[in-house]
C-alpha positions as CSV (number, residue, x, y, z in Angstrom):
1,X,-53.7,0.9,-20.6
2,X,-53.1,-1.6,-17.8
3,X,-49.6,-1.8,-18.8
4,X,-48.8,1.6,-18.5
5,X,-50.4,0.8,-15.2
6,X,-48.3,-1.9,-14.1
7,X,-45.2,0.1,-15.5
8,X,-45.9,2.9,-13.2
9,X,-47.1,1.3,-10.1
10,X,-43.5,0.8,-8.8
11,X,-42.8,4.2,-9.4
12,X,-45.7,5.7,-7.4
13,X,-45.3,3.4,-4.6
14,X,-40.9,4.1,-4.5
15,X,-42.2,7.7,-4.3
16,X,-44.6,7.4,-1.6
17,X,-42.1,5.5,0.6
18,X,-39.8,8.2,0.0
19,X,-42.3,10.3,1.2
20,X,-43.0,8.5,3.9
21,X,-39.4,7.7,5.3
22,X,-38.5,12.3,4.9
23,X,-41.6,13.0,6.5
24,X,-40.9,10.6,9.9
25,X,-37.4,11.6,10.2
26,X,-38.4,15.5,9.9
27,X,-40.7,14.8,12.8
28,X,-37.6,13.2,15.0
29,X,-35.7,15.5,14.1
30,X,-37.9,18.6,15.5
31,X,-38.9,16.5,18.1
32,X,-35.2,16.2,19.2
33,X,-35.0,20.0,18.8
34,X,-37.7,20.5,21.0
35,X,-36.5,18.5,23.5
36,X,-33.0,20.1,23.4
37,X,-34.6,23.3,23.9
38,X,-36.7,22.2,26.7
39,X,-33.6,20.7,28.8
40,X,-31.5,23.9,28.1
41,X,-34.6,25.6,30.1
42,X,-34.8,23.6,32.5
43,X,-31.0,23.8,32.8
44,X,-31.1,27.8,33.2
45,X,-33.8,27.6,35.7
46,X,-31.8,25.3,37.8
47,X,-28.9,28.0,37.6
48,X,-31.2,30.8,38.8
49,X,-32.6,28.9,41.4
């Protein structure tokens, strides 16, 4: 039992990085987005004004 442990321990944590490392770039990249958005508003109302 504890070797299938030991065997799959490596596994589990390689996934859970992987996780980890999708999951914080997705939040950049909408966090970009947003602020792209945001200037190109603020842009526009500077060009009405």
């Amino acid at each position: 039992m504890t070797q299938n442990l030991t065997k799959t321990r490596p596994l589990v944590s390689a996934a859970m990085l992987a996780v980890l490392l999708i999951t914080t770039s997705a939040c950049n990249t909408v966090k970009g987005l947003g602020d792209d958005i945001k200037s190109v508003g603020e842009a526009g109302e500077e060009a009405i004004n």
